[in-house]
N, C-alpha and C positions, 0 to 999 in steps of 0.2 A: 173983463174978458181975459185979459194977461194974465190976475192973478188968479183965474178959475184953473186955466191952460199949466199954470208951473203948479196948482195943487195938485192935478191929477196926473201930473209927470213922476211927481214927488210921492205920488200915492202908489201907482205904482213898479218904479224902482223898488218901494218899501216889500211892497208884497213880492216883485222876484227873487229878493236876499232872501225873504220868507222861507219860499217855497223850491228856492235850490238845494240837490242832493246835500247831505253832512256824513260823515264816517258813521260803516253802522258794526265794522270789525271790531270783535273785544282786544283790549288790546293787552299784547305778548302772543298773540296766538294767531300762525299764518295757515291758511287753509290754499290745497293746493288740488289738482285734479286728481292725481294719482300718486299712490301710496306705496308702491312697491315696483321696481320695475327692473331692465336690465343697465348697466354702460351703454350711454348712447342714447337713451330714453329720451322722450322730448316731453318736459312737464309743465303744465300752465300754472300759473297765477290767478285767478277771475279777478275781475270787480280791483284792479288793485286801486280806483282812485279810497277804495273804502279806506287805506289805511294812510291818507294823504297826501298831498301834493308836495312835489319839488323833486331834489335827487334822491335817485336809490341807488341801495348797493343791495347784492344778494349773492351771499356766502355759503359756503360748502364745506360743513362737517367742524371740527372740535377745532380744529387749525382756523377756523375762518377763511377757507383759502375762495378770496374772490370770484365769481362765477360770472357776473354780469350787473352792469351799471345803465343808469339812464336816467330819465326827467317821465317822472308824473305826472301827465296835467287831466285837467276836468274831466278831458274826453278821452282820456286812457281808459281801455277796454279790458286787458289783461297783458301780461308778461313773459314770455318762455324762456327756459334753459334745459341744456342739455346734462343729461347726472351723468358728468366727470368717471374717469377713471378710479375708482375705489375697492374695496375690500367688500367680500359681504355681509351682510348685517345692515344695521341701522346705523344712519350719519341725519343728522342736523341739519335745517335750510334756514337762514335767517335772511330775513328781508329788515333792511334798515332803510327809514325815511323819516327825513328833518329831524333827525337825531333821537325817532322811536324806534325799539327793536321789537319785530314781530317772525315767531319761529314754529316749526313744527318738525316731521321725520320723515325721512324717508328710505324704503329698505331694500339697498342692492341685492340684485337676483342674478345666478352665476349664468353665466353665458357664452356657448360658443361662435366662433364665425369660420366661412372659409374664405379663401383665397378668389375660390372657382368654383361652380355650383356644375361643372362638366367640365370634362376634358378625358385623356385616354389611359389606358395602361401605362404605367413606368411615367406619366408625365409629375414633375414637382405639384405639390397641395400644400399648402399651409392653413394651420390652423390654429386660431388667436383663441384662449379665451379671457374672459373679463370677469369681475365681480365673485372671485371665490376666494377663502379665508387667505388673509394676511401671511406671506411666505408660507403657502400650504406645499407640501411637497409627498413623491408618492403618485403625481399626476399621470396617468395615464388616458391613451385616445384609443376607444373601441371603435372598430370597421366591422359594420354586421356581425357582431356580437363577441369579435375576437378582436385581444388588445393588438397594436397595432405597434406604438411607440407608445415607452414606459420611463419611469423616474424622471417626470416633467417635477420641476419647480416652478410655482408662482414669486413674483415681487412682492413688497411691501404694501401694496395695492393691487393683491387677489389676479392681476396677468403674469399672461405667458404669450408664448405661442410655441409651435414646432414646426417643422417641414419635412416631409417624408416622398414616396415615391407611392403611389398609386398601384397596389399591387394587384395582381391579377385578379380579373373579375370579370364577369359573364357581361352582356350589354344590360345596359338600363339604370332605376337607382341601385343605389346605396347607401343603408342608414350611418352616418357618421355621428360618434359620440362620444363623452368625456369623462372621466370620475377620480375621484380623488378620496382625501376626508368627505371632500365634499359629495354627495351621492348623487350619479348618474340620472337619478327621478328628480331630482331640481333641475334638471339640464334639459332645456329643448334641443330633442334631436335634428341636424341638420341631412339634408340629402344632395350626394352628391351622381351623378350619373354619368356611368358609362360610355362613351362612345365607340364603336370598332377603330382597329387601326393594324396598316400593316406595316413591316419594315424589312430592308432586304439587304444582306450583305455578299459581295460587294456592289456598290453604285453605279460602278461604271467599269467598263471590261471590253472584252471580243467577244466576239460570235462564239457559241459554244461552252461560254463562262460556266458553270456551275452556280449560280446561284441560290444562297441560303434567306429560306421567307419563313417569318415569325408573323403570326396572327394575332391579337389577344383584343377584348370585349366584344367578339362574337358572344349570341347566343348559348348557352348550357348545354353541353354536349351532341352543338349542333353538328351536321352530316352534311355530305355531298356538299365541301366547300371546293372552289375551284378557281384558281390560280389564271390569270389575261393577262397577253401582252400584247399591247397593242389591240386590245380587242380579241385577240386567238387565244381561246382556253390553252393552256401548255403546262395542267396539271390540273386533275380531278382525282376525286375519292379520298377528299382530306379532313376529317373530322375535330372537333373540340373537343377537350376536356370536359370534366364539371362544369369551371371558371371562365369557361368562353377561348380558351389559348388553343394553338395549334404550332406546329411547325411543318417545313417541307423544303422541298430544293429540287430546281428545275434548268437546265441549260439554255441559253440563251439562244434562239433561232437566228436563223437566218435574216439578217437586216442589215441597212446601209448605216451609212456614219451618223452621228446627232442622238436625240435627245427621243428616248422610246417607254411608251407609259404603262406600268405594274399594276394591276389592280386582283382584287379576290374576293366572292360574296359567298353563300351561301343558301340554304335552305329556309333560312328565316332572314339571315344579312343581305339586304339589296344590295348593288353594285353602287349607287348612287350615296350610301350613307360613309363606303369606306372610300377616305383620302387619297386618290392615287399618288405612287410615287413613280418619279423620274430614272430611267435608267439609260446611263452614257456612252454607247456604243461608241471604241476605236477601232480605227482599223488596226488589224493586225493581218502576221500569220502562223500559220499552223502546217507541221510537219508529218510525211506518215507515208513511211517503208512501202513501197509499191511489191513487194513480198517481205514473206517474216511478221514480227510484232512489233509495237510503237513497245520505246524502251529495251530492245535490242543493240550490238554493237552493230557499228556504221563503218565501210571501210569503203574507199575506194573505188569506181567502180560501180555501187549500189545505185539502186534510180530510187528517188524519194517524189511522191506527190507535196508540191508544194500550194498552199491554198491560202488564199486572201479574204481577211472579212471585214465586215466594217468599212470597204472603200465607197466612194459617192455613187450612186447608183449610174449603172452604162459608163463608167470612166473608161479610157482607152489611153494609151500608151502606156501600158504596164510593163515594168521590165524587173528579171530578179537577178542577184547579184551575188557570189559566194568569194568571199575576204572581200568586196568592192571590185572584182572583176564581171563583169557584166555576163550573165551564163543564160538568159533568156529575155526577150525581149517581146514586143508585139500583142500582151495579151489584153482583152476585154475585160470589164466585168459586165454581170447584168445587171440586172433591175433593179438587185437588193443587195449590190456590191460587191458580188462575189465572184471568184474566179480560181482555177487550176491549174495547173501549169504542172509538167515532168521534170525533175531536177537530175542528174546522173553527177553522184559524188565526183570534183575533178581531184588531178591528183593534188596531194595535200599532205603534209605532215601529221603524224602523231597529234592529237588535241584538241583543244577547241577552235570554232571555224565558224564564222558567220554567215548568215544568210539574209538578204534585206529584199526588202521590195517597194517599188516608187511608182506612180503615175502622174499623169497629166495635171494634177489636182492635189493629191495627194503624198507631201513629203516624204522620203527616207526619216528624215528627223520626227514624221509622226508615228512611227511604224517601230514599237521593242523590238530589236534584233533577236530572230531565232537563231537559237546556238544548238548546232551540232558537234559533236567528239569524236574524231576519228581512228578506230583502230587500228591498228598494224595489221597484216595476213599478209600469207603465205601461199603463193601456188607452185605445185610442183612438177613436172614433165617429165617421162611419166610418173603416175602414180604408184607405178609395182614395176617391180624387176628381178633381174637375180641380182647374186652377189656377184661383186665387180661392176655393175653394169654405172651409168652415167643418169644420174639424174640433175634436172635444170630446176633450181629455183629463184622465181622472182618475187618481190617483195613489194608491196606499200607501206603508204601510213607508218613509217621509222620515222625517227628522226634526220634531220638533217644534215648529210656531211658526217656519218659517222660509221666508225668501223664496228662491222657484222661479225658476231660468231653464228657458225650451226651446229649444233649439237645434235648425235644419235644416240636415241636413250641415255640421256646424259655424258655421252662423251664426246666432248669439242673433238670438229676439225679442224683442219687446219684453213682457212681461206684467204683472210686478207681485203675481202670485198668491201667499199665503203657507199654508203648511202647516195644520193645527190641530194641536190637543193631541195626537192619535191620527197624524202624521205624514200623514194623508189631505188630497187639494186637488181642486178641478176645474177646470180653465183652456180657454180655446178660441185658435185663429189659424186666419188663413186661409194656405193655400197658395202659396206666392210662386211666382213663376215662375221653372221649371225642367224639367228634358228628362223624358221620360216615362220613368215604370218607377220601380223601390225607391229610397226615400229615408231618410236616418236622422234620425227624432226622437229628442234626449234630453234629458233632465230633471236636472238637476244644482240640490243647495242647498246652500249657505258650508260643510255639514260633510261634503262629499265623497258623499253619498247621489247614486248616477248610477241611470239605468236607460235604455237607447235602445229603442229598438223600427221595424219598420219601417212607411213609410205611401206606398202605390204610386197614382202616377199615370199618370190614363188614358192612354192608348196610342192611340185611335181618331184618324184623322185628318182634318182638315174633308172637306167636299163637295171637290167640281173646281169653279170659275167658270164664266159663261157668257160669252164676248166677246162686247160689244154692240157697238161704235164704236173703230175704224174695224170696216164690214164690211168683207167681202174682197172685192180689187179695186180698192174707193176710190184715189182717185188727190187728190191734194193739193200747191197750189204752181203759179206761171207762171214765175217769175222767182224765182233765187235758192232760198236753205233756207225751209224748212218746219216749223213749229212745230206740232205733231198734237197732239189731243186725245183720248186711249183712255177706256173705259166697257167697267164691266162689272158682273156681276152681284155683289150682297152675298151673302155664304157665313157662315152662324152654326155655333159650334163652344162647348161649354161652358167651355171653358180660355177663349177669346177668339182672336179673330184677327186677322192683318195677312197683306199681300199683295205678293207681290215680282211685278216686272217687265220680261221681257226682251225686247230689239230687236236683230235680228239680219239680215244681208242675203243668207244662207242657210237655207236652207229646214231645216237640222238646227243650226240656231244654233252652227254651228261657230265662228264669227265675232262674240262679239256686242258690241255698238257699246253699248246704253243699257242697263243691269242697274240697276234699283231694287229698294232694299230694304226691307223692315218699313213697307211704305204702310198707312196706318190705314184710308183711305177705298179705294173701288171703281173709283177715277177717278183718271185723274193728268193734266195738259196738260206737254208739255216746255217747259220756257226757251229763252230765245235762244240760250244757249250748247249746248241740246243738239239746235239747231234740225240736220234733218236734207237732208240734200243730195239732190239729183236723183239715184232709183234706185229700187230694188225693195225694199221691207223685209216682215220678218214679224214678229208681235207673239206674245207668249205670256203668260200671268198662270198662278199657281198660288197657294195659298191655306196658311200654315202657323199652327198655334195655338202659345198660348206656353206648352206641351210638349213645342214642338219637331216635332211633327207634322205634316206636311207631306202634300199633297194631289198626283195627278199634275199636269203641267203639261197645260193644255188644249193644242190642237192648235193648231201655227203659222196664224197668220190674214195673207192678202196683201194691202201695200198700195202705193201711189205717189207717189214723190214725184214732178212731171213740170214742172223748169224748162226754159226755152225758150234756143235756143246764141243766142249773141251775133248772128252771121250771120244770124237769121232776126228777131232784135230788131232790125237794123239794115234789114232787109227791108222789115218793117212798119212803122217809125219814117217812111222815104222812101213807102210807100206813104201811110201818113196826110199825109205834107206835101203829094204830090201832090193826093191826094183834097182837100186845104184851098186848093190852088192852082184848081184845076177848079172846086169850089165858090164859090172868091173870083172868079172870073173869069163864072163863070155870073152871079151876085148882080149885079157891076158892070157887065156886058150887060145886065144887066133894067134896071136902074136908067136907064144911058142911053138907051136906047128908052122908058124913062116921062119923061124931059127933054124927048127932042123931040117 
């Protein structure tokens, strides 16, 4: 029985050696799943106990460069590797075991990859490719059908890669692609897709900011996109390009301090696909001429709305402050942090001049200082006058502690006044004499602080005169010229007055002989030399102040000069001798008749 029991042990062990698998591979020759594929590929081995048991090794291309080692046993099923970084073309796979070499080929196929298969406008992309000829160069990457980036070089093994920016593009795909020597139809296209997105500059700000917003991979020339904040449309009727892009800018409403969210969809763009972004309300403030225009000079004086934004909502103990002296106090805000207050320029020097504001919550130190500039001016008392009269000027906004000129139409007075602490002065002059109507006052001290203003003189013009002497008619003069004496009336004017004088021997002074000017008195006698000759004259007087203002001329008055001709001097000369002859001879008849 024993040895029945070890024959049929013995019988069959025999038949399992029999009938277990043996190699059925021809040998030098490996057969593999796949025969052409890209970098990265995953390729099998089948059946490898067919080409024996123990170590293997399996090599990659003419170098032999190791690819993957391991142990074959009975029950090995198959083998994988991945095809290496290489060039394209055809490379070598050798599978070595128990020191047989078994081979065959295989042929890299070129190939791109990206980075990202989505993301947005302007975001980085890279793009790797694999398996194109050996240091091929000339590489460029097509974006929907235009190159994009060019003069790519590959390595010694057919990669590359590049990195570019994502350039405008409508939402959705995009075919990305490659070409070279190598041609764009060996290349599988890859897709990369659009998402929207918006972006705004600046981040963070005040109340009232300006805000600049950029759109891009919206829809293709989509319409009616619209601008939230917080939920509140604060811009509509803003359309896309071609490529999905847009741009716009909106001011920043009314909100408290923190952290406040931007969004914008469209006609086909839901509000849900685009990324809201964060916008960082501070508080601040903001300035603005309670008359006049914002950007106007500021002097003194002036009341400015001053206004708070961006403080915590209902804060309370607000106070504003101009150089750090405390100028209002007490104020609220509301809801959404805001508030207003009256400021009245105090006085202040020439320049720049801070203004701040604080509350309960709310530091000075979080709050940019608004800076105002203050100008110099001028007020005058009165405005108008005559010449001589006394005008009052006072002064803001100089400088500090410094001496004052005024000038009239460019010519300094004389004053002497100097500033105080506060650049404030008050100075007086009287009116020099000058032609009626606007004149410039201005005020200049050593550090350029100007301000003019204007100060208008009367315009009225004196009275007219009355001619007293000569009346008309008078006749003046026997013999030879005449030396006349005129009178007239005095004319008062508040500027002051003088009086000119013409002589003329036409009754429309077309002709005139004696023109006097700027007479002080009412009266004038002529000199010898302006002594007047036998004939008929007319006189005229008018009356001007020293504004130049001038009165009509009174009306030509007649008079006479009336010398006697030589002929009739010669007449009466011989008649007087006579008459002294007659008389002599009368006298010396009486006489000798009282002798005898």
């Amino acid at each position: 029985m024993k040895l029945r029991a070890a024959a049929i042990v013995s019988t069959l062990l025999w038949l399992g050696v029999c009938l277990s698998p043996t190699p059925i591979a021809a040998s030098g020759s490996l057969t593999i799943n796949l025969s052409q594929g890209t970098v990265g590929t995953i390729v099998s081995i089948p059946n490898v106990y067919a080409y024996g048991a123990g170590t293997y090794y399996l090599y990659w291309g003419e170098a032999d460069q190791l690819i993957s080692q391991g142990e074959i046993k009975k029950d090995s099923g198959a083998i994988s590797f991945t095809v290496p970084e290489a060039a394209r073309g055809k490379h070598k796979v050798t599978l070595k075991v128990a020191g047989d070499y078994f081979t065959t080929e295989f042929t890299v196929m070129p190939s791109i990859s990206l980075s990202a298969d989505t993301g947005t406008v302007g975001s980085n992309l890279t793009v790797a490719g694999r398996g194109f000829n050996s240091n091929e160069t000339g590489i460029r990457i097509i974006y929907d059908g235009s190159p994009l980036e060019i003069d790519i070089s590959a390595n010694n093994k057919g990669s590359w890669q590049s990195t570019f920016k994502v350039p405008a593009s409508s939402s959705g795909q995009h075919t990305i692609d490659a070409e070279g020597t190598t041609p764009a139809t060996d290349i599988e296209n890859r897709t990369f897709t659009v998402v929207p997105r918006i972006e705004i500059s600046p981040t963070s700000g005040w109340v009232g900011t300006v805000i600049g917003i950029a759109g891009s991979g919206f829809a293709s020339g989509e319409t009616n996109i619209k601008v939230t904040y917080d939920g509140l449309t604060v811009k509509t009727g803003i359309a896309a390009d071609t490529k999905g892009s847009w741009q716009s800018s909106f001011s920043i409403p009314t909100s408290a301090k923190g952290s406040h969210e931007v969004n914008a969809f469209g006609a086909v763009t839901p509000e849900d696909r685009v990324t809201r972004i964060s916008f960082n309300v501070s508080p601040g403030i903001k300035l603005q001429p309670a008359s006049g225009y914002l950007g106007g000079t500021i002097h003194v004086g002036d009341n400015l709305w001053v206004s708070g934004v961006g403080f915590e909502a209902n804060e309370a103990g607000i106070k504003v402050t101009f150089d750090g002296t405390l100028v209002t106090s007490g104020v609220i805000a509301d809801a959404k942090g805001s508030w207003t207050d009256r400021l009245e320029v105090p006085p202040s020097t020439r320049g720049e001049h801070t203004i701040d504001a604080s509350g309960e919550i709310t530091k000075a130190g979080d709050i940019p200082d608004a800076i105002i500039i203050v100008s110099p001016k001028i007020e005058m008392n009165p405005t108008s006058g005559a010449i001589g009269s006394e005008i009052t000027v006072r002064g803001t906004g100089f400088a500090e502690n410094q001496i004052i000129t005024i000038s009239y139409d460019g010519a300094k007075l004389a004053t002497g006044t100097a500033t105080d602490t506060k650049g404030n002065f008050i100075a007086s002059f009287k009116i020099p004499k000058s032609k009626a109507g606007e004149h410039t006052v201005t005020v200049t001290d050593p550090t350029a602080s100007v301000f003019s203003a204007k100060l208008t003189v009367e315009s009225t013009p004196p009275p007219i005169p009355r001619l007293l002497s000569p009346e008309a008619g008078s006749e003046f003069g026997f013999t030879g010229k005449a030396t006349v004496a005129f009178d007239w009336s005095d004319v008062e004017d508040p500027s002051g007055v003088y009086y000119v004088l013409e002589i003329s021997p036409s009754a429309d002074f077309s002709g005139v002989v004696i023109h006097k000017g700027e007479l002080t008195t009412s009266e004038y006698t002529l000199t010898k030399e302006e002594a007047l000759a036998k004939g008929n004259y007319y006189w005229r007087v008018k009356a001007v102040d020293n504004a130049e203002n001038e009165s009509d001329w009174t009306n030509g008055q007649l008079f006479k000069v009336g010398g006697l001709e030589w002929w009739l001097i010669a007449i009466l000369i011989l008649a007087f001798i006579f008459a002294i002859v007659i008389i002599w001879r009368f006298v010396s008849v009486s006489r000798r008749d009282e002798w005898k």
